[in-house]
MMTF fields as JSON, N, C-alpha, C and O atoms, coordinates in Angstrom:
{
  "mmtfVersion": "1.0.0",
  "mmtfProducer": "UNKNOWN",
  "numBonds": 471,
  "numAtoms": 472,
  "numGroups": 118,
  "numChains": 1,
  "numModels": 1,
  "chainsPerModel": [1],
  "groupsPerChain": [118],
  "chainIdList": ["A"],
  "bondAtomList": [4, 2, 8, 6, 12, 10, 16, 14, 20, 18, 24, 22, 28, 26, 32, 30, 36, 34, 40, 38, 44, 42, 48, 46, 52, 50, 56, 54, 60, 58, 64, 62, 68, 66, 72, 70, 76, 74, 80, 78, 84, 82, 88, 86, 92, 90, 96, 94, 100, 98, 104, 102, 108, 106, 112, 110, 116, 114, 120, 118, 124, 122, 128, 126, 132, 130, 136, 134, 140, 138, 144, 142, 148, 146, 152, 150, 156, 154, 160, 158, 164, 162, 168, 166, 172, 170, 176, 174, 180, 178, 184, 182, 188, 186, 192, 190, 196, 194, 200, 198, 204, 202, 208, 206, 212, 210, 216, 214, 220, 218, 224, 222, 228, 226, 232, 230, 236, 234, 240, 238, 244, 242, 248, 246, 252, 250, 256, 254, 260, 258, 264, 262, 268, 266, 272, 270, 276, 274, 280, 278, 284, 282, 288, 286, 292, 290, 296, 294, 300, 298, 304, 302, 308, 306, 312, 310, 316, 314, 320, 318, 324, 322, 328, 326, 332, 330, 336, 334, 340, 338, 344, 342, 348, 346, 352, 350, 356, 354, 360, 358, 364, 362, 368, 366, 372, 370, 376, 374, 380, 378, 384, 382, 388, 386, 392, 390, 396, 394, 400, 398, 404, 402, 408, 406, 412, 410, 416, 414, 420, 418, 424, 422, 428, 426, 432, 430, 436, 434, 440, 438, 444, 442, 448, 446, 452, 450, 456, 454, 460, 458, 464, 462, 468, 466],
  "bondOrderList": [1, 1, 1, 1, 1, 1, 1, 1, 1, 1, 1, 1, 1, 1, 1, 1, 1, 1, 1, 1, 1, 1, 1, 1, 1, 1, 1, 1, 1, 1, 1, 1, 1, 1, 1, 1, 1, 1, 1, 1, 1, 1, 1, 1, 1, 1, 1, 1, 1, 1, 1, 1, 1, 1, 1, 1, 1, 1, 1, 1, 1, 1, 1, 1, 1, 1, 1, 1, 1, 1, 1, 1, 1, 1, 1, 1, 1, 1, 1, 1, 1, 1, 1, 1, 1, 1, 1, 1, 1, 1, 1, 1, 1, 1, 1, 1, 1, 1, 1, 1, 1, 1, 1, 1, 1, 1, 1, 1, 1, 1, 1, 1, 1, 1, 1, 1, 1],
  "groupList": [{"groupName": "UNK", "atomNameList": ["N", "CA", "C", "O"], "elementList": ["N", "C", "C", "O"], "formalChargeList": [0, 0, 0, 0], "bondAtomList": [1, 0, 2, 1, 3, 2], "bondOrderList": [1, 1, 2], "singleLetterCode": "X", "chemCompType": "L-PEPTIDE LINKING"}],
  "groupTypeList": [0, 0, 0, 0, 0, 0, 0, 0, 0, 0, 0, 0, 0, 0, 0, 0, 0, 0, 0, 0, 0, 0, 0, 0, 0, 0, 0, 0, 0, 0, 0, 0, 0, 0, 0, 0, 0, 0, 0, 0, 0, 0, 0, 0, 0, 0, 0, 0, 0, 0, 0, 0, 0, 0, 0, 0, 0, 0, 0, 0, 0, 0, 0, 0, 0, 0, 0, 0, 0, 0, 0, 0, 0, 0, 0, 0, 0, 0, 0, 0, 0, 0, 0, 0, 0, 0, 0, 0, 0, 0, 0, 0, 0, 0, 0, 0, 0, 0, 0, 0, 0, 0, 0, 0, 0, 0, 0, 0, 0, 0, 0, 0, 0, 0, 0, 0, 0, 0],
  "groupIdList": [1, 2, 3, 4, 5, 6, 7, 8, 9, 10, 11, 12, 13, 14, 15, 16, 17, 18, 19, 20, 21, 22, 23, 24, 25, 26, 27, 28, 29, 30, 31, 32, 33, 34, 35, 36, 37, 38, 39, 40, 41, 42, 43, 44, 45, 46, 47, 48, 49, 50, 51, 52, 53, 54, 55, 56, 57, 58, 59, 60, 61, 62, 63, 64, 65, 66, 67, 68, 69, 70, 71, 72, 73, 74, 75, 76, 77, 78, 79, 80, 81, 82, 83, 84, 85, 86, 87, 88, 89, 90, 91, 92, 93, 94, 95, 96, 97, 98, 99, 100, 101, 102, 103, 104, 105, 106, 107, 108, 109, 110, 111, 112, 113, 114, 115, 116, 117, 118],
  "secStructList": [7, 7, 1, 7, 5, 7, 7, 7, 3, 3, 3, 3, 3, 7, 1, 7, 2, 2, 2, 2, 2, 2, 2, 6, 6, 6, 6, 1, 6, 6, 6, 1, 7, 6, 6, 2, 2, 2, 2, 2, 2, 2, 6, 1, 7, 7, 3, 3, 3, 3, 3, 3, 3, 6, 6, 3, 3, 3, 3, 3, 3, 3, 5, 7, 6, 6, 7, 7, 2, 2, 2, 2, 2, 2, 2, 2, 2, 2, 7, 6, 6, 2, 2, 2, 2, 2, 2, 2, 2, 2, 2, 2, 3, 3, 7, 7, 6, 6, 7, 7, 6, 6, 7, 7, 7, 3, 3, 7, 7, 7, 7, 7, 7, 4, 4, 4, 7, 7],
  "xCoordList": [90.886, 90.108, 89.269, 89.759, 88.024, 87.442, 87.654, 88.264, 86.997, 87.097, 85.953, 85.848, 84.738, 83.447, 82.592, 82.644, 82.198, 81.259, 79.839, 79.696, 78.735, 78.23, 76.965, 76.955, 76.129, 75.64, 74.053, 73.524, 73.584, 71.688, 71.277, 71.85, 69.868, 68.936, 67.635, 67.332, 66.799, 65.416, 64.172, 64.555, 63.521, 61.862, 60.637, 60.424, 59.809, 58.714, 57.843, 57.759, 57.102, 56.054, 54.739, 54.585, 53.888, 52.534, 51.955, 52.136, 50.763, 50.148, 49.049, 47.915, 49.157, 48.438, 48.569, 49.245, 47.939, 48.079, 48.198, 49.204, 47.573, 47.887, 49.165, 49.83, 49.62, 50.892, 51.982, 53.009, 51.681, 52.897, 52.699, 53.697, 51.909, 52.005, 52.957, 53.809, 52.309, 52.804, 54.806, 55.79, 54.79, 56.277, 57.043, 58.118, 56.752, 57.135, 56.935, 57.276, 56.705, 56.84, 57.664, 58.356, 57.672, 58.425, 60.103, 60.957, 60.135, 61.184, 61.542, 62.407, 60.762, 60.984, 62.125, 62.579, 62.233, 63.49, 63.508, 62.499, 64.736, 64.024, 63.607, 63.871, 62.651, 61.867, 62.343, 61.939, 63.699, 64.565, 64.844, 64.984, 64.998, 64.883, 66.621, 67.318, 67.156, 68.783, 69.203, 69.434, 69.327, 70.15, 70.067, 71.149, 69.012, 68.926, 69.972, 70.745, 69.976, 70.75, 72.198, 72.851, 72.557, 73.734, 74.343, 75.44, 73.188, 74.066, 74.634, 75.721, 73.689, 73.929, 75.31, 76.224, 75.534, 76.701, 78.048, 79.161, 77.721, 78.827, 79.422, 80.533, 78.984, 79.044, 80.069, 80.657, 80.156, 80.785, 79.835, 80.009, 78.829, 77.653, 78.025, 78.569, 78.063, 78.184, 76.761, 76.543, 76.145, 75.153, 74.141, 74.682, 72.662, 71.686, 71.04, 71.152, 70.029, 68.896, 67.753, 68.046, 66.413, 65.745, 65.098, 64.858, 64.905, 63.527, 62.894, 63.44, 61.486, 60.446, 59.941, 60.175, 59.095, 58.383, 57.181, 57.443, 55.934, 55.152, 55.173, 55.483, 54.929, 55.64, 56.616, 56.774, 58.067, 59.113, 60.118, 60.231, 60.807, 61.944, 63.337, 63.399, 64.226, 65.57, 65.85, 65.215, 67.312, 68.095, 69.643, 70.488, 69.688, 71.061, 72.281, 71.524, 73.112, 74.147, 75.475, 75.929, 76.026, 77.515, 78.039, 77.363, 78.944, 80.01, 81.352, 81.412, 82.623, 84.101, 84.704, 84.003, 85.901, 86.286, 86.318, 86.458, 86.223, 86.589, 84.878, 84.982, 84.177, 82.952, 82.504, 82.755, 81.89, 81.921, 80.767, 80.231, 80.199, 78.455, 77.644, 76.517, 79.169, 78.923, 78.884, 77.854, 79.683, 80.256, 78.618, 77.988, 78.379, 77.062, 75.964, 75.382, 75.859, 74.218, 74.777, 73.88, 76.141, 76.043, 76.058, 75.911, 76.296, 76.121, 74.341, 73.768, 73.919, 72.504, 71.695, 70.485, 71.946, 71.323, 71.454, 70.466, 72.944, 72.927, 72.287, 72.314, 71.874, 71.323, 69.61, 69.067, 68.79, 67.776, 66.846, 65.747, 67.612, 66.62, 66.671, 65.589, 67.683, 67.794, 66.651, 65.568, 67.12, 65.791, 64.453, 63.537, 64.341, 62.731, 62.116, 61.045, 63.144, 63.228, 62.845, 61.879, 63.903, 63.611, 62.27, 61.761, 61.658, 60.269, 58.976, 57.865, 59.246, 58.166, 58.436, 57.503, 59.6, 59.512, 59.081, 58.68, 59.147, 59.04, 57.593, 57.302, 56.542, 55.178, 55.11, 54.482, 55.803, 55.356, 55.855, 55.414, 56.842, 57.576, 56.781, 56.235, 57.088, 56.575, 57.793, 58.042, 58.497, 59.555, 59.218, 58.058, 60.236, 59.977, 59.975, 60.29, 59.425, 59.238, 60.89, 61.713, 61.168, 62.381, 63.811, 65.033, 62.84, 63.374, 64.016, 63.22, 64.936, 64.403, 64.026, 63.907, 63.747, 62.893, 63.717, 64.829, 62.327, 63.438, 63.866, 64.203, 63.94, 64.821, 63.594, 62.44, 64.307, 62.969, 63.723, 63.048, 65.142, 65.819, 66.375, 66.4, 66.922, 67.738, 68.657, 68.375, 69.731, 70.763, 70.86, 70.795, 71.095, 70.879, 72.124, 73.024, 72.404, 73.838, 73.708, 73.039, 74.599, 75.17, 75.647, 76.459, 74.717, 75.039, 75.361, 75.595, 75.488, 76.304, 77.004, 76.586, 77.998, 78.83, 79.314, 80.093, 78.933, 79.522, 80.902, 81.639, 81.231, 82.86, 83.674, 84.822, 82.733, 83.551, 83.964, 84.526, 83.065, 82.856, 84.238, 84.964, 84.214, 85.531, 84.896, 85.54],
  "yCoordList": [65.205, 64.846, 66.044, 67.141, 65.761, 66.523, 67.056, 66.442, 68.361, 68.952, 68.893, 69.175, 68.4, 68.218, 66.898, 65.971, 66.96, 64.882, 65.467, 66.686, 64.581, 64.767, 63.797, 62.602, 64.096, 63.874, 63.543, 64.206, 62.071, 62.12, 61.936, 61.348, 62.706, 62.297, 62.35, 63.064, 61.378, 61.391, 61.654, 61.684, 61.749, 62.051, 62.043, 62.526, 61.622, 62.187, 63.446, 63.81, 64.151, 65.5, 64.625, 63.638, 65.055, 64.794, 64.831, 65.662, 63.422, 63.453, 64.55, 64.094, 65.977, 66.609, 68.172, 69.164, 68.033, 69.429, 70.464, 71.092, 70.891, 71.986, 71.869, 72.872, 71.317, 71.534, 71.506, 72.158, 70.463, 70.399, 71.796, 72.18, 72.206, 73.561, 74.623, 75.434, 74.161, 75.918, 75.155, 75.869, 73.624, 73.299, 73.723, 74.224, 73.657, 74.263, 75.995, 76.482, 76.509, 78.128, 78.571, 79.577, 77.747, 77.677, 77.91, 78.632, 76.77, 76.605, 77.338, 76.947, 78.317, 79.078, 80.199, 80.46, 80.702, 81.72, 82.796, 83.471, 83.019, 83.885, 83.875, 84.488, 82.842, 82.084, 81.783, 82.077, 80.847, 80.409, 81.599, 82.585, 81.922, 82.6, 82.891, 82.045, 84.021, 84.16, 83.317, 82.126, 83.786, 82.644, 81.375, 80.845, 80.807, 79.509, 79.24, 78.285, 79.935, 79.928, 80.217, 79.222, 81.06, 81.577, 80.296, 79.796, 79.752, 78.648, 77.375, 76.798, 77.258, 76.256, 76.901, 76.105, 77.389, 77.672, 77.971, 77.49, 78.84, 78.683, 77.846, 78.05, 76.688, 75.02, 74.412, 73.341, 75.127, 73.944, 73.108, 71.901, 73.807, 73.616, 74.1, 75.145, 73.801, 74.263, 74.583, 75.702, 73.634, 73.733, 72.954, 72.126, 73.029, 72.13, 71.937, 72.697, 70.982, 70.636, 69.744, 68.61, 70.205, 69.487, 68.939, 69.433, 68.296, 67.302, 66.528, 65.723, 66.289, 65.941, 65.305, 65.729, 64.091, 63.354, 62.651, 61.86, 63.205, 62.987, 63.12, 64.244, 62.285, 62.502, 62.806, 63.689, 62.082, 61.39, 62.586, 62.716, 63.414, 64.335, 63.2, 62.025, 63.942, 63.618, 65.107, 66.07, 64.989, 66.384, 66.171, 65.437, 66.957, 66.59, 67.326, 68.229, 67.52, 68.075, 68.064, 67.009, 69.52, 69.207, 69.983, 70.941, 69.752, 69.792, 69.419, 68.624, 70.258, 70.711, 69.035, 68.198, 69.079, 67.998, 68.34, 67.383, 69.282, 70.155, 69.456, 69.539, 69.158, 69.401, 68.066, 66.861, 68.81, 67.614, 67.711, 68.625, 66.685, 66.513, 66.67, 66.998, 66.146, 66.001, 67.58, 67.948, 68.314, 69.221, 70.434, 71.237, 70.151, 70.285, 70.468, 71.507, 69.49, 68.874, 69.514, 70.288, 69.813, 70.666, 72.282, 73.068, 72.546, 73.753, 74.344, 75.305, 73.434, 73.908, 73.419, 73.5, 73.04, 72.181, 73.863, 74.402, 74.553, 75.525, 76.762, 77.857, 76.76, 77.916, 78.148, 77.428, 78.869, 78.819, 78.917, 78.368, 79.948, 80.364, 78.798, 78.379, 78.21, 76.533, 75.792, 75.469, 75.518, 75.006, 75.286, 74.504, 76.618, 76.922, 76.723, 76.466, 76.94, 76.477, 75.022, 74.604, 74.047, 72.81, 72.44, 71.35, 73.298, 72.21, 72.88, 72.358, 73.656, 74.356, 73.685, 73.56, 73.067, 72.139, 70.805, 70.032, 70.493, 69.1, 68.763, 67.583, 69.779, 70.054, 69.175, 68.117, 69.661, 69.073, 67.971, 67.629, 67.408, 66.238, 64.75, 64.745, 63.484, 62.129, 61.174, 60.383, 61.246, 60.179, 59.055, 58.948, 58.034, 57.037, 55.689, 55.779, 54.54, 53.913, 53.464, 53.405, 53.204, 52.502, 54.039, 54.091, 54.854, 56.093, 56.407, 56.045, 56.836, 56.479, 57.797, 58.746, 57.795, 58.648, 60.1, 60.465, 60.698, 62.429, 62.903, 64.084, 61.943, 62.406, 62.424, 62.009, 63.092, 63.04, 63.328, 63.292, 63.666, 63.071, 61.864, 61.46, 60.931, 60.093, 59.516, 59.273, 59.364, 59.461, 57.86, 56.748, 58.378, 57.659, 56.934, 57.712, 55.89, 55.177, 54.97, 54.271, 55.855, 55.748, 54.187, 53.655, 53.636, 52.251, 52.257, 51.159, 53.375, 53.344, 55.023, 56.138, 54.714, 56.173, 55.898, 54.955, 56.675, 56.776, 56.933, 56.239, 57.602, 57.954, 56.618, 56.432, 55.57, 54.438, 52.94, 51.903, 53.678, 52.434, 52.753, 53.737, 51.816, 51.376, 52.128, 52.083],
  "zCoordList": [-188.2, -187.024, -186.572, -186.305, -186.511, -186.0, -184.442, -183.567, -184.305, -182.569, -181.894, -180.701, -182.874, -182.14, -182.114, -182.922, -181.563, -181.067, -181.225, -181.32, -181.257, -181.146, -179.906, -180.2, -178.845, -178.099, -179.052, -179.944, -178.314, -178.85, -177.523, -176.606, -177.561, -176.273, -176.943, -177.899, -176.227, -176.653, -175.697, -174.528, -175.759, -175.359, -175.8, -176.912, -175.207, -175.953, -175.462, -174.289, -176.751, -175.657, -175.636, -176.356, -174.809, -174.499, -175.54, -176.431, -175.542, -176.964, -176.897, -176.743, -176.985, -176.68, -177.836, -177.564, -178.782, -179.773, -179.27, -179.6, -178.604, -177.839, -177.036, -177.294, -176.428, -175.672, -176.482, -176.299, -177.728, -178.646, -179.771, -180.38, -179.894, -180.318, -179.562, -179.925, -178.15, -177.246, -176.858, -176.66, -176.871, -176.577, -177.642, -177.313, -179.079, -180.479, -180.418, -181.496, -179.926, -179.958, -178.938, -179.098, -177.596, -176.873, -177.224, -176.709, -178.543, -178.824, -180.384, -181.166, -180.543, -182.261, -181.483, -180.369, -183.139, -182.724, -181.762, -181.559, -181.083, -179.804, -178.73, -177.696, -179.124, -177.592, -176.274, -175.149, -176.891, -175.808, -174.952, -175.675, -173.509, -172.588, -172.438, -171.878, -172.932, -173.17, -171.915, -172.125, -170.654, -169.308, -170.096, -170.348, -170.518, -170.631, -172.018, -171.942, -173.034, -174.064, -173.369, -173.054, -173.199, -172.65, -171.913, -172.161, -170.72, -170.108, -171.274, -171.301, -171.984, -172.819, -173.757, -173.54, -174.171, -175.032, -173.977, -174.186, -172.835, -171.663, -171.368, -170.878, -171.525, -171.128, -172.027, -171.877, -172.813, -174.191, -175.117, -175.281, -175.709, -176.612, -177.342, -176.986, -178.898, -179.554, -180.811, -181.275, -181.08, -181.532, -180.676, -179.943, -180.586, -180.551, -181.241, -182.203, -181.351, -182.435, -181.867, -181.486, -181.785, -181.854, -182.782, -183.883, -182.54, -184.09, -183.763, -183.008, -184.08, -183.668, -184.659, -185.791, -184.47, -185.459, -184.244, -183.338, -184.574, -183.934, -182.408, -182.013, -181.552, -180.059, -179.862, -179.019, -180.714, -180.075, -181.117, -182.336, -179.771, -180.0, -180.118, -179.755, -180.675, -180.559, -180.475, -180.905, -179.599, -179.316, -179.647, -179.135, -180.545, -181.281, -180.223, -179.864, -179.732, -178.945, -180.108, -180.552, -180.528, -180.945, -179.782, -179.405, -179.28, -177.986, -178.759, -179.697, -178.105, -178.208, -177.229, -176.661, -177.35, -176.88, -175.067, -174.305, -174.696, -173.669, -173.123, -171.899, -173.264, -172.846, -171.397, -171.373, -170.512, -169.167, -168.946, -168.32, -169.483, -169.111, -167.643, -167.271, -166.918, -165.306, -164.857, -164.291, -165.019, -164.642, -165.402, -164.713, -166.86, -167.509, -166.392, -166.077, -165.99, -165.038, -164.062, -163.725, -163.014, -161.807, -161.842, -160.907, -163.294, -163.383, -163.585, -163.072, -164.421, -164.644, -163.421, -163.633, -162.47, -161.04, -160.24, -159.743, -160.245, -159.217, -160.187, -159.625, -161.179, -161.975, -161.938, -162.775, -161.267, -160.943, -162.151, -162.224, -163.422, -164.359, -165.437, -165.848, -165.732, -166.473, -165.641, -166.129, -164.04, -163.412, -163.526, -163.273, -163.978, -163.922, -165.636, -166.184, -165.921, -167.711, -167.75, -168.388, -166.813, -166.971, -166.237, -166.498, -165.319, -164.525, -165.761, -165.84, -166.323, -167.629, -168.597, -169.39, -168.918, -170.178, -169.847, -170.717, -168.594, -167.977, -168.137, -168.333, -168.069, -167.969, -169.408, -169.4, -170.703, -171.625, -172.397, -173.494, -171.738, -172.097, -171.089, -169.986, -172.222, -171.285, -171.171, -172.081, -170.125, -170.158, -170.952, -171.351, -171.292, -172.545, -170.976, -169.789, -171.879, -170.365, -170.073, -170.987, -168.832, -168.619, -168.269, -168.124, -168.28, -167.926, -166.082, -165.215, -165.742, -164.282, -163.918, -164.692, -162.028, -162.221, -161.85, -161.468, -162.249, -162.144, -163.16, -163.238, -164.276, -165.557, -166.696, -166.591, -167.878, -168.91, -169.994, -171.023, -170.208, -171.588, -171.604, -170.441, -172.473, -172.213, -173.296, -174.469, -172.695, -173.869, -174.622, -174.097, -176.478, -177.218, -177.536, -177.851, -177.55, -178.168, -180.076, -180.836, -180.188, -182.195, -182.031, -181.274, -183.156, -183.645, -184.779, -185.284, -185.542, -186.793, -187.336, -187.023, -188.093, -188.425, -189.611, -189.746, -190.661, -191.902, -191.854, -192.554, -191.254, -190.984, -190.823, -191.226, -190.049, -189.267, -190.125, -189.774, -192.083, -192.773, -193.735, -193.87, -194.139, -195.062, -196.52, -197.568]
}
């Protein structure tokens, strides 16, 4: 049995070359702004991943069994440098429709698992 799950969220960035350029350098090695890394692995993150195909990101999350999404979102809510991270990434992301509001990832339900087949 495994000790890690894994989390999907999706989005899209602005159909806009330029922004999806500077949101992709944003996110090359390094880039990430350490607080913002740091919080994310503090948390019970274990890996992330983005991937992109045209607009539409997916964000892969592996997380420990230990991991509280709730507890996640009130920690990065009282952290000013994640917040300022999040209203600069927000600039280049387009909620998907049916999104509500305020939010701009949204979590994906696994409809299938190799693991789960006979």
């Amino acid at each position: 049995m495994s000790d890690t799950h894994r989390l999907c969220f999706t989005v899209d960035l602005r159909d806009d070359a330029e922004l999806m350029a500077r949101y992709k350098a944003w996110h090359g090695p390094g880039a990430v702004p350490k607080p913002v890394v740091d919080a994310i692995r503090k948390d019970g993150i274990r890996d992330l991943e983005i991937w992109l195909y045209g607009t539409r990101m997916v964000l892969i999350m592996e997380v420990g069994p230990d991991f509280d999404p709730v507890a996640k979102a009130a920690s990065d809510a009282a952290n000013p440098e994640v917040q300022e991270w999040e209203r600069l990434m927000g600039t280049f992301q387009q909620p998907l429709p049916g999104t509500p509001a305020g939010q701009t990832w949204v979590a994906m339900e696994c409809i299938h698992s190799l693991k789960e087949q006979a």
